[in-house]
C-alpha positions as CSV (number, residue, x, y, z in Angstrom):
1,X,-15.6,-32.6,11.0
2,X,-16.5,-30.2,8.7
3,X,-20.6,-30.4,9.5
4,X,-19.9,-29.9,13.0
5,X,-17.6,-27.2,12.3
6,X,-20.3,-25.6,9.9
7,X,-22.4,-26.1,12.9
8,X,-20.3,-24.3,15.5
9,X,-20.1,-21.2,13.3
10,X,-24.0,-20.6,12.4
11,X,-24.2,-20.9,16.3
12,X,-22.0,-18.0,16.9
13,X,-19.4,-20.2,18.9
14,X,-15.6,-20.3,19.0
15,X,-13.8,-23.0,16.8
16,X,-11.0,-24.9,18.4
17,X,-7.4,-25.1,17.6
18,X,-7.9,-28.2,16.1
19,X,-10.9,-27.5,14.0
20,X,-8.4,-24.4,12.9
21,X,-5.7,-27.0,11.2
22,X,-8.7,-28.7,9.7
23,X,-10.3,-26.1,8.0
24,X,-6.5,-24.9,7.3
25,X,-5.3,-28.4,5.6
26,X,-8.0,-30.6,4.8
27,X,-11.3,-28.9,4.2
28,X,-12.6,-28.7,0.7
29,X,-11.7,-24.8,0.0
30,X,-14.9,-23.8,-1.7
31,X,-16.9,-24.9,1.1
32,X,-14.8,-22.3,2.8
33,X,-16.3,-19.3,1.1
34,X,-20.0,-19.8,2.4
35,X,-19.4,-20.3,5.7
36,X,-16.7,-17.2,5.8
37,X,-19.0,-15.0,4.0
38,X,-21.8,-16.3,6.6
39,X,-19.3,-15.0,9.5
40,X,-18.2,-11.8,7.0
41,X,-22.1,-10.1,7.0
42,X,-22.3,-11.1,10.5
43,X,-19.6,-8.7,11.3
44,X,-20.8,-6.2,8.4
45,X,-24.2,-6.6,7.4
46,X,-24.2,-4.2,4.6
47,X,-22.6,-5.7,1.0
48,X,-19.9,-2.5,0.9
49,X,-16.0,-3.1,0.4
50,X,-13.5,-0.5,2.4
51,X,-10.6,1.1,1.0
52,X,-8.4,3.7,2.3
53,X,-6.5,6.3,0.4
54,X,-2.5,6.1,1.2
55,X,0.8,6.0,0.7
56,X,3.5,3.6,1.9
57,X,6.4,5.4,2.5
58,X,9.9,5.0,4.5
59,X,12.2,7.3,6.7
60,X,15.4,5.2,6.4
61,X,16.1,1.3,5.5
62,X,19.2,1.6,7.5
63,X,18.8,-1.7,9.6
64,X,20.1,-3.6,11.9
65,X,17.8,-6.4,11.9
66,X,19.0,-8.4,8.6
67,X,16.0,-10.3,8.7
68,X,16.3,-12.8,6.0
69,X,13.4,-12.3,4.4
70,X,13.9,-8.5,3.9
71,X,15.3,-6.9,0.4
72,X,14.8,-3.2,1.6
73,X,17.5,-2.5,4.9
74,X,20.9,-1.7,4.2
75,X,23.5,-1.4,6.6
76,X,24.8,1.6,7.3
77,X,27.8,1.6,5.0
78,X,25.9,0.9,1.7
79,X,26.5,3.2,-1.0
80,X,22.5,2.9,-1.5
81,X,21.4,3.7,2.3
82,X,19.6,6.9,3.3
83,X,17.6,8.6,6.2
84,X,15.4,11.5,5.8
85,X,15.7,14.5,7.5
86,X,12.4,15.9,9.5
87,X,11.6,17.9,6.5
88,X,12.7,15.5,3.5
89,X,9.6,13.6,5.0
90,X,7.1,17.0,4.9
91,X,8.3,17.2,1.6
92,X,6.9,13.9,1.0
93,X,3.7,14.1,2.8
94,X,3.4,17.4,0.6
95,X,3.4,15.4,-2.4
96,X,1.4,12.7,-1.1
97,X,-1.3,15.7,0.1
98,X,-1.5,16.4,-3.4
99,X,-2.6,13.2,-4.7
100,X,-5.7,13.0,-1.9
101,X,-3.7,10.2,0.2
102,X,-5.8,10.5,3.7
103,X,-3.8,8.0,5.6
104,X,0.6,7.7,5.7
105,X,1.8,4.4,6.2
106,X,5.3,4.6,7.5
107,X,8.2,2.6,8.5
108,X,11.7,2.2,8.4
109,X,14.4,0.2,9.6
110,X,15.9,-0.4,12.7
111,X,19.0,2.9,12.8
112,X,20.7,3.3,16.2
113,X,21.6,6.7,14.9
114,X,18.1,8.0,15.1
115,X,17.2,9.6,18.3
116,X,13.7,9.2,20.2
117,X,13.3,12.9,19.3
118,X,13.1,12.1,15.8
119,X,9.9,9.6,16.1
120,X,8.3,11.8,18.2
121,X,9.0,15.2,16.2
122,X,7.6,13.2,12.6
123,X,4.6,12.7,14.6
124,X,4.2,16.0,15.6
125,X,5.2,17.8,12.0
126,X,2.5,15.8,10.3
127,X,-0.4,16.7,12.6
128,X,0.5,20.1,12.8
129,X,1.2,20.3,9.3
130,X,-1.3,18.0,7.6
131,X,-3.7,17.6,10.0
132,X,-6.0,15.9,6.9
133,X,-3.5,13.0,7.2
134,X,-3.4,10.4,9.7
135,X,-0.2,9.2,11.0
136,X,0.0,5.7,10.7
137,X,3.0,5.3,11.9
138,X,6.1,2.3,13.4
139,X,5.7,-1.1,13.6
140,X,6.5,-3.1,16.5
141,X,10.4,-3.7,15.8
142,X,10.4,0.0,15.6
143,X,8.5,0.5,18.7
144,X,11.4,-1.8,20.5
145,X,13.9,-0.1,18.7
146,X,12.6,3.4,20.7
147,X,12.5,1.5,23.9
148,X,16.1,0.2,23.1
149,X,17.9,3.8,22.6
150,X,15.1,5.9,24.8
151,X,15.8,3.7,28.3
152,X,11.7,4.2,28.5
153,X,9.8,1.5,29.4
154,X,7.3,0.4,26.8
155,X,4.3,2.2,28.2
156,X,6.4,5.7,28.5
157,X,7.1,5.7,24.8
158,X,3.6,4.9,24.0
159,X,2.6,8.0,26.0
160,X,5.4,9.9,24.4
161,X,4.0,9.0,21.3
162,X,0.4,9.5,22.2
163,X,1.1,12.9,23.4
164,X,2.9,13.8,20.5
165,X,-0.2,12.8,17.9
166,X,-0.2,9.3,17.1
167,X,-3.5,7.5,17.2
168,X,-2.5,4.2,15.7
169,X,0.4,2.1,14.1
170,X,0.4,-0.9,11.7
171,X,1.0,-4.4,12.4
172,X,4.0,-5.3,10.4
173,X,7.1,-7.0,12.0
174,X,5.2,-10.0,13.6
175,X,5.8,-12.1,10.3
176,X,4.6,-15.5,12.4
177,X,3.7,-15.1,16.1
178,X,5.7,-18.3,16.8
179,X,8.5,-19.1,19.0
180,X,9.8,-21.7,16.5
181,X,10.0,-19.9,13.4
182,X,10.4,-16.0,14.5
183,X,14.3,-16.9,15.3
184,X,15.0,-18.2,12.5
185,X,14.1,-15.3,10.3
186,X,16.3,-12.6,11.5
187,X,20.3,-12.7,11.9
188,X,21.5,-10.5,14.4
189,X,18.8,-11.4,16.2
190,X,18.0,-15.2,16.9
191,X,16.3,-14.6,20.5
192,X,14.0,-12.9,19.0
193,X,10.3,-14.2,20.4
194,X,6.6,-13.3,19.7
195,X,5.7,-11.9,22.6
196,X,8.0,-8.8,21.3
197,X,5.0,-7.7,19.0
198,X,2.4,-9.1,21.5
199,X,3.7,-6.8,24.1
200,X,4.4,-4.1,22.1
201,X,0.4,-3.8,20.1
202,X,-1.1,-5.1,24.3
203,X,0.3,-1.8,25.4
204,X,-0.5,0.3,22.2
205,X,-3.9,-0.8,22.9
206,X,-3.8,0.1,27.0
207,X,-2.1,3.5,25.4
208,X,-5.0,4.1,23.5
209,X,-4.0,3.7,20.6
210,X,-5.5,1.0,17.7
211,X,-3.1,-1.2,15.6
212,X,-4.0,-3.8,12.6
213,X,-2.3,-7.2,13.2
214,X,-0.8,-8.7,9.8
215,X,0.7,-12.5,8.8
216,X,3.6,-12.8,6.6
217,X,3.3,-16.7,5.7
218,X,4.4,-18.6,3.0
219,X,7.9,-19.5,3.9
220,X,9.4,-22.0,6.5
221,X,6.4,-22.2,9.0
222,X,4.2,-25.0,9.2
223,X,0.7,-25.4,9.3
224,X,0.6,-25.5,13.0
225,X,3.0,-22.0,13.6
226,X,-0.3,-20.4,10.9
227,X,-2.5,-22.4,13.9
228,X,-0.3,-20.8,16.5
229,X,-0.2,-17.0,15.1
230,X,-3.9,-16.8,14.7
231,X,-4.4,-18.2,18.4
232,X,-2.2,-15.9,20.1
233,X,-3.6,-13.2,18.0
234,X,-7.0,-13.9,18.9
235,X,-6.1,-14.2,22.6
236,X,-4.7,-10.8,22.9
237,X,-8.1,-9.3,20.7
238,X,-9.9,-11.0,23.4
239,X,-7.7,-9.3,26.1
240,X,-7.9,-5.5,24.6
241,X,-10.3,-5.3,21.6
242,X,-7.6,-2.8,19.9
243,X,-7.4,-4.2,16.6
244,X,-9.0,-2.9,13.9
245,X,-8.4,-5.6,11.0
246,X,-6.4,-8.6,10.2
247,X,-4.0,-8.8,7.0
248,X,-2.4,-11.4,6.0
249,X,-0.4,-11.8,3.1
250,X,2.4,-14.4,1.4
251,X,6.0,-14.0,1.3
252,X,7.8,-12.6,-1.5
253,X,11.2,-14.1,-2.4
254,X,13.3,-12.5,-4.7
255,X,16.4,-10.5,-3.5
256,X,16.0,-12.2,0.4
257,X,18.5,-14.3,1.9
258,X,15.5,-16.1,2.7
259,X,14.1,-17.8,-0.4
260,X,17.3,-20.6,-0.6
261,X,15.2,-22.2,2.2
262,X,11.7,-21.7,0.5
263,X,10.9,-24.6,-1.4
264,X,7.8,-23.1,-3.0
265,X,6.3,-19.6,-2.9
266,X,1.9,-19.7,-1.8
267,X,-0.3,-19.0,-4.5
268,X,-3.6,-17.8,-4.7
269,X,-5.6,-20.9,-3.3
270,X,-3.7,-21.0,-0.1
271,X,-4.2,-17.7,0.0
272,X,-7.4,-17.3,-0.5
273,X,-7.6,-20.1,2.5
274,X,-5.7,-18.2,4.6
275,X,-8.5,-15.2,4.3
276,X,-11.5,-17.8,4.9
277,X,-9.6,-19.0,8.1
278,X,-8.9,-16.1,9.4
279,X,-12.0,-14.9,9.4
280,X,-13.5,-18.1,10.9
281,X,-10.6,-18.4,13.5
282,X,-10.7,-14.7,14.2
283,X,-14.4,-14.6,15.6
284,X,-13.7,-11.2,17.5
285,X,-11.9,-9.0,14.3
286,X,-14.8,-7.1,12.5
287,X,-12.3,-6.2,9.6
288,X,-10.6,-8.8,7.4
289,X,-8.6,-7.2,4.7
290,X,-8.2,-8.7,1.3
291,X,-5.1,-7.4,-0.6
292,X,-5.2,-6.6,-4.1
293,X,-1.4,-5.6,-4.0
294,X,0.1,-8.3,-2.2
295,X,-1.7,-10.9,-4.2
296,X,-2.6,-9.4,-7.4
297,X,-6.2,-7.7,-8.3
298,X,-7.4,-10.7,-9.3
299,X,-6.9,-13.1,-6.3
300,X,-7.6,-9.9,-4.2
301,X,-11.3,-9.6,-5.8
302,X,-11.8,-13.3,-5.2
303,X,-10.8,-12.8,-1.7
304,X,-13.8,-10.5,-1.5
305,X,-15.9,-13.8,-1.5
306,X,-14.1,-16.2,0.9
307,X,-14.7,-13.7,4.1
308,X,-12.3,-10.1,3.0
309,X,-14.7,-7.3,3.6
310,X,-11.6,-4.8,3.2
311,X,-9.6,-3.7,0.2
312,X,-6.6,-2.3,1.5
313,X,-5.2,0.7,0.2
314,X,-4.2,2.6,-3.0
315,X,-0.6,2.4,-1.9
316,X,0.5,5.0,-4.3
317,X,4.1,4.6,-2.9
318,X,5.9,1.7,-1.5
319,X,9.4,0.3,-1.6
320,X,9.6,-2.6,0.9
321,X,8.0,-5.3,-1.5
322,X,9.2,-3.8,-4.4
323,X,12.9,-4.7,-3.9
324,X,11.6,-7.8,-3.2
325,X,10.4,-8.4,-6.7
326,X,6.9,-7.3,-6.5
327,X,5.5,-4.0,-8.3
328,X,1.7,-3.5,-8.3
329,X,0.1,-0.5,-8.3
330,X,-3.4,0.8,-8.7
331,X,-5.7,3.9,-9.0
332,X,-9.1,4.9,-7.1
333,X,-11.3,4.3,-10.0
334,X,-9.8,1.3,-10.3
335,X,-10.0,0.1,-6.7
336,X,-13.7,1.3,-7.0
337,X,-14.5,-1.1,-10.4
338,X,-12.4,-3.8,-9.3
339,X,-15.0,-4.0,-5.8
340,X,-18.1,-3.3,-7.9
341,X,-16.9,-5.8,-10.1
342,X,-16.6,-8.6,-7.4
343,X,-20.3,-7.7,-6.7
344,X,-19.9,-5.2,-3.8
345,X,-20.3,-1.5,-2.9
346,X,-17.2,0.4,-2.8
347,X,-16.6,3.1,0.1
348,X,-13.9,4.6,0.9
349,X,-13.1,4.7,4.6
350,X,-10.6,6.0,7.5
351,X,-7.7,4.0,8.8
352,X,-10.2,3.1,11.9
353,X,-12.3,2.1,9.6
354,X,-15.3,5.0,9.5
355,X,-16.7,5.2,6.1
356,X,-16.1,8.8,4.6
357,X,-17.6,8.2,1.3
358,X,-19.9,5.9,-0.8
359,X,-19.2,5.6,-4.6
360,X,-22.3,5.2,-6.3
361,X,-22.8,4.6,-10.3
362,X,-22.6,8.4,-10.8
363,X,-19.4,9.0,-8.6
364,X,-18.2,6.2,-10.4
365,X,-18.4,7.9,-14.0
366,X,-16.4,11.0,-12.8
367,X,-12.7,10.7,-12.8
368,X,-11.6,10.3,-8.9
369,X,-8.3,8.6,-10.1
370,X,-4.8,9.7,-8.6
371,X,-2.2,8.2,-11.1
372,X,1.0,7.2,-9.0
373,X,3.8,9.1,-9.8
374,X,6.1,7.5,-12.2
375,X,9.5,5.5,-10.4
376,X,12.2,7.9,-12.2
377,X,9.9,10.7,-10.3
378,X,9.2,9.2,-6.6
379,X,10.5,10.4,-3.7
């Protein structure tokens, strides 16, 4: 199967479901790596590897989700649980201004007590004050949560938001896009389907706005839910053309309710898999993004070769992994020598993805590092 597959993609045309679960279970994974490479410089002819300059930060992990593969929320009564005020976040972008972060990642939990006015007022502080940051703000629960305590429809908070200054949000809380698994990973919540975040990022995109669409895997799907969430992804690319890259990444267990039903966590060859399918399976994404954070630097540079043209972020800040057991950080020089290493240019882009800068061998020798602040000293 795999010569006709091989076939299929050097003619430019669509593999099938099936194919899909092939290439995801029983294909020889370094003969993955040409032929995703082959599909990579197709979408991005020039050998240069993207990064963005941000920050991860969070408003409040006051929840009411309790997803069980979550460490961060908190209910409202823990001793540990917080929500920032309007300006406790400026504060924050302030900081994260200083350190040259371009781009705010930001999300929180799920709080009933938070007002629409509050979503829409962050929006509006950062552009008027930061207008060199770009909002990347809510994921889709959060986007439902605003529909829940608003009484707008979906498309009336998307214009609310659009008005106020938001151009794009992430893609996290879709986990896998699959009616038998999404249920089961949330506990207040077991109706819970995919077409949640499908509807929410279809009318982000009719809004105007862009979104990335991301994959948490690695956990109690099976092969054919990974099948499943690419195929509805791709269907809904087809339908709007709004997303701007694909990450996926692997579940991380420690502290989650979660990992008592994980037999094993995903290491780096089925990740590195996932990236080479995805970018096979997801003909009509430009942007694949290979994560030196989630995985570690090293399977993240490898990545680089199996069909990630992307390199994430600096993520200077960021909590949501972390209490799940995982710390990585970075710096830019050494997101810069990390892609140079893996035999690619380094640029830094925008969050959709417009190159604002090319690091050459003399950029490279001057210090363009921003060291993360220390965790006794973070916001």
């Amino acid at each position: 199967m795999l010569a006709s597959i091989r076939q299929k993609v050097l003619d430019g045309k669509r593999i099938t479901r099936e194919e899909g679960f092939y290439l995801l279970t029983e294909a020889p994974l370094l003969d993955l790596a040409p032929l995703a490479q082959t599909v990579r410089f197709r979408h991005n002819p020039d050998p240069v590897v993207t990064f963005v300059v941000d920050t991860n930060l969070n408003y409040t992990n006051v929840c009411d989700a309790y997803c069980t593969f979550c460490a961060f929320y908190r209910t409202d009564k823990a001793r540990d649980a917080y929500t920032h005020s309007i300006e406790d976040m400026m504060k924050m972008f302030a900081s994260a201004q200083q350190m040259g972060v371009t781009t705010v990642l930001l999300q929180g939990g799920l709080n009933d007590a938070l007002p629409f006015q509050y979503y829409l007022d962050l929006v509006r502080e950062t552009r008027r004050r930061f207008p060199d940051i770009h909002p990347h703000f809510y994921s889709a629960p959060e986007i439902k949560k605003m529909e829940q305590i608003s009484g707008l429809s979906l498309p009336q908070v998307f214009t609310a938001l659009y008005e106020a200054g938001l151009r794009t949000i992430p893609g996290g809380g879709s986990e896998i896009l699959s009616d038998r698994v999404k249920p089961k990973l949330t506990k207040l919540h077991p109706k819970a389907k995919s077409s949640d975040w499908l509807d929410v990022h279809r009318e982000a995109h009719r809004a105007g706005l862009r979104s990335t669409a991301t994959m948490m895997y690695g956990h109690i799907e099976e092969d054919e839910d990974i099948i499943e969430h690419l195929d509805v992804t791709r269907q809904l690319q087809d339908d709007t053309g709004g997303f701007t890259a694909f990450i996926p990444w692997s579940y991380k267990s420690d502290n989650t309710a979660l990992a008592k039903k994980v037999k094993f966590e995903a290491g780096p060859n089925r990740y590195l898999r996932i990236i080479a399918l995805s970018r096979l399976y997801l003909d009509n994404f430009k942007h694949i993004q290979a994560s030196w954070f989630s995985e570690g630097k090293k399977t993240g540079v490898v990545a680089l070769n199996f069909g990630g043209d992307d390199f994430g972020g600096t993520i200077f800040d960021e909590e949501v992994m972390r209490k799940a057991g995982h710390y990585n950080r970075t710096t830019i020089d050494e997101v810069v020598a990390l892609i140079r290493d893996a035999g690619f240019e380094p640029a830094q882009r925008t969050t959709l993805y417009d190159i604002v800068h090319r690091f050459d061998a003399e950029t490279e020798g001057r210090d363009t590092s921003v060291a993360p602040r220390s965790e006794a000293g973070s916001i």
